[in-house]
N, C-alpha and C positions, 0 to 999 in steps of 0.2 A: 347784662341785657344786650349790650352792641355784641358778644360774642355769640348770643343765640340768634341775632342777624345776620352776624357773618356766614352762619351757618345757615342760615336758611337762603340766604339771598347775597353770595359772593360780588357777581359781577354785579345789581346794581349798586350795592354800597362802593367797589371799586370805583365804577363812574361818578357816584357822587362826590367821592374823594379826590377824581382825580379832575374834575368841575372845577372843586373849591380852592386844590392846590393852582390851579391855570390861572382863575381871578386873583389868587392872591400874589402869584407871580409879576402879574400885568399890572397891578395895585402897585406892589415895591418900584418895579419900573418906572412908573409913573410918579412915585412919590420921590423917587432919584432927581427925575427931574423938574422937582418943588413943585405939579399938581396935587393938591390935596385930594378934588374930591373924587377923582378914581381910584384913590386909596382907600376911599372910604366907603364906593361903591363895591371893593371887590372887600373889605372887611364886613360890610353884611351879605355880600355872598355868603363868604365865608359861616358866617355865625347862622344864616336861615338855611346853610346844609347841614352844618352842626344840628340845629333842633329838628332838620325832619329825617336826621339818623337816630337823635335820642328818642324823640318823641314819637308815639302811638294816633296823636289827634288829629280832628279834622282839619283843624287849622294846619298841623305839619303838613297833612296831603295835599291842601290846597296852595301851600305856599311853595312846596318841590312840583306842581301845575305848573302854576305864575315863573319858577325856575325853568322849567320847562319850554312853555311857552318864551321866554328870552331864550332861550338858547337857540329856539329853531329859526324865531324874526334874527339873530345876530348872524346865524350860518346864511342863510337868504340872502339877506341885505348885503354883505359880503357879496356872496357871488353874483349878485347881480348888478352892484358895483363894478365889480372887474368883468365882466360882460361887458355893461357899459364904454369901459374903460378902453374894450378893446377893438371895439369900434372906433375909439377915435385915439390920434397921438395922445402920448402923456408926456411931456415933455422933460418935467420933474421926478427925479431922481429917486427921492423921499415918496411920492407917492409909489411910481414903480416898484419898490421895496415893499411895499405892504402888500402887491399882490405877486408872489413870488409861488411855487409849487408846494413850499413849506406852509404858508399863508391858506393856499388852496387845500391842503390838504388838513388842517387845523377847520379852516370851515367846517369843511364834511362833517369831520369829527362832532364838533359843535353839533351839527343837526341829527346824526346819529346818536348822540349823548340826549337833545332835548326829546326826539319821538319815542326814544325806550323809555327816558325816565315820565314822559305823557304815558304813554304807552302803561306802565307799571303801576303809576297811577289811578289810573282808572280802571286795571283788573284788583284793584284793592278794595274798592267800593264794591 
């Protein structure tokens, strides 16, 4: 079944793959440093890309939506964060680091990733 999606639809299963590898990345990180429940946030990431790769239903569509929709409010809020930011000193170090051209360039992506898989969504319906 996932191979006759591979085929039909490469690059969005790519991005959903590579959605669920990023949270689960930022999950271990976090869980390194003994926060649990963004570990726990990015394991049901994880596991609600999982079913709207296996699954056919409505409820899979609506809930890579809801995936969706996070991912565009997370690229946003980011950039308009460092906007923010850059209007005024930062003076802290640790924050400085999260808005970095790597960081910036990870947004985009985020919001790129959330419009297509909105996007694909709704030519499915």
């Amino acid at each position: 079944m996932i191979k006759e999606k591979w085929r039909e639809e490469p690059l969005y299963l790519s991005i959903l793959a590579l959605v669920g590898l990023a949270f689960l990345i930022k999950g271990v990180d976090y869980l390194m440093l003994q926060s649990l429940p963004p570990f726990i946030l990015g394991v049901l990431m994880v596991l609600g890309l999982l079913y709207t790769i296996i699954s056919e239903s409505r409820l899979s569509r609506r809930l890579a939506r809801v995936i969706a929709v996070f991912l565009i409010f997370w690229g946003f809020s980011r950039l308009a964060v460092e906007l923010m930011f850059s209007f005024t000193s930062v003076t802290e170090a640790h924050i400085r680091s999260q808005f970095t051209w790597v960081n910036r360039l990870l947004s985009a992506l985020s919001l790129f990733a959330g419009f297509y898989i909105y996007r694909k969504q709704n030519l499915k319906n």
